[in-house]
C-alpha positions as CSV (number, residue, x, y, z in Angstrom):
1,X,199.8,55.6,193.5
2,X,203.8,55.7,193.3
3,X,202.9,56.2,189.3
4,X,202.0,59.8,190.3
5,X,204.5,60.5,192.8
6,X,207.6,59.2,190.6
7,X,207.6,61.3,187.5
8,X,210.8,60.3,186.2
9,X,214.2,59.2,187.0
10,X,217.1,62.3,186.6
11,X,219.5,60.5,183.8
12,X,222.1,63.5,183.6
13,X,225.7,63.3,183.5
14,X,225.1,65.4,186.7
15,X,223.3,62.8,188.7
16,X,225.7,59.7,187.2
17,X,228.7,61.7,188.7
18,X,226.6,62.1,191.7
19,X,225.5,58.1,191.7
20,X,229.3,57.6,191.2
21,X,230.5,59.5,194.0
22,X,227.6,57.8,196.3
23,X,226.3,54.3,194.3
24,X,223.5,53.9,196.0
25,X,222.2,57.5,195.4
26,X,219.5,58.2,193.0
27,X,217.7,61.4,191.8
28,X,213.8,61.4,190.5
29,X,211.5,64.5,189.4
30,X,208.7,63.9,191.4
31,X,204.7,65.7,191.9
32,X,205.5,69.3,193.6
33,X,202.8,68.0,196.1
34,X,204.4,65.2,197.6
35,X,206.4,64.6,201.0
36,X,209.6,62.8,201.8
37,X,207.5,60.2,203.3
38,X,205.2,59.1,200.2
39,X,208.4,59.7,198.0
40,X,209.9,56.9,200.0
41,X,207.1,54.6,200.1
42,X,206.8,55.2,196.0
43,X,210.4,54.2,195.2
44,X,210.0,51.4,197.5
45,X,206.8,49.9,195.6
46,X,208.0,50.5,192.1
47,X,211.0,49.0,192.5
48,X,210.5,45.6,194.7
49,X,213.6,44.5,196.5
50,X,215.0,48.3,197.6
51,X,214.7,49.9,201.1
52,X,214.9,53.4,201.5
53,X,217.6,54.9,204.2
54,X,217.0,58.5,203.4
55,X,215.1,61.4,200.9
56,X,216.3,64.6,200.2
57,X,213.6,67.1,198.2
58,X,215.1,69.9,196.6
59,X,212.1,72.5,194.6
60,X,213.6,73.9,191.3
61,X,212.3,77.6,190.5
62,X,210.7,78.2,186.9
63,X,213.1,79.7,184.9
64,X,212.4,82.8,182.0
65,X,213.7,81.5,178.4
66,X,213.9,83.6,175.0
67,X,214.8,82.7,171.6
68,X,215.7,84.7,168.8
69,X,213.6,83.9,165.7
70,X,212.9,85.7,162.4
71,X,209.9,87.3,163.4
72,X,211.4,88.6,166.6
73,X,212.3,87.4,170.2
74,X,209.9,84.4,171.3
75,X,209.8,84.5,175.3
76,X,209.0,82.1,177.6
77,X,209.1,80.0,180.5
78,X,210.4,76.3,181.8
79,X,207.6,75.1,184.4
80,X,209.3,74.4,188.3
81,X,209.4,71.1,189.8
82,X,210.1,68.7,192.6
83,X,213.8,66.9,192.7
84,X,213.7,63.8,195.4
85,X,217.8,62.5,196.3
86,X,217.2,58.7,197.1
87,X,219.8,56.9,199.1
88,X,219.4,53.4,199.2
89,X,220.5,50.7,201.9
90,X,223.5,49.2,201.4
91,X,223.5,45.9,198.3
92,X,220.1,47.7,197.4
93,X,220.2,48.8,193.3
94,X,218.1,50.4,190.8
95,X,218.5,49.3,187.1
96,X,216.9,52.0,185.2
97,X,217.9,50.0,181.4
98,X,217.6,47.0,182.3
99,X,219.5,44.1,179.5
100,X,220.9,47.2,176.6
């Protein structure tokens, strides 16, 4: 269940300057269909030991793209999704590398 929720974790220099300012702040991609509720309840199962204080959902727009190639101008699009802000409790962590 929190396999289809959680997409991916958001590894960005924006999100490590945001998990800087804030440490116990985390951002995933997440299914465009779920609520803050089953968001929480997913971050809490995948990762054992971490208690969810508060989600924020934000819904990024698709976005037109075009490339110029020799046989013309290739146009297309970058699909929308879901971006869940996790704050943790305070001592709780996330490793996302683990021992690198």
């Amino acid at each position: 269940m929190a396999k289809n929720i959680l997409i991916k974790p958001i590894i960005s220099e924006k999100s490590e300057i945001l998990s800087a300012k804030s440490p116990s702040q985390y951002s995933f991609v997440v299914n465009k269909t779920a609520n803050k509720i089953e968001v929480k309840k997913a971050v809490e199962d995948m990762y054992p030991g971490v208690k969810v204080t508060r989600v924020n959902t934000a819904t990024m727009p698709a976005k037109a793209k075009s490339r110029n190639t020799r046989a013309g101008v290739l146009k297309g699009r970058v699909s929308g999704y879901k971006k869940a802000f996790v704050t943790l409790a305070e001592g709780s962590e996330i490793d996302f590398f683990g021992e690198v």
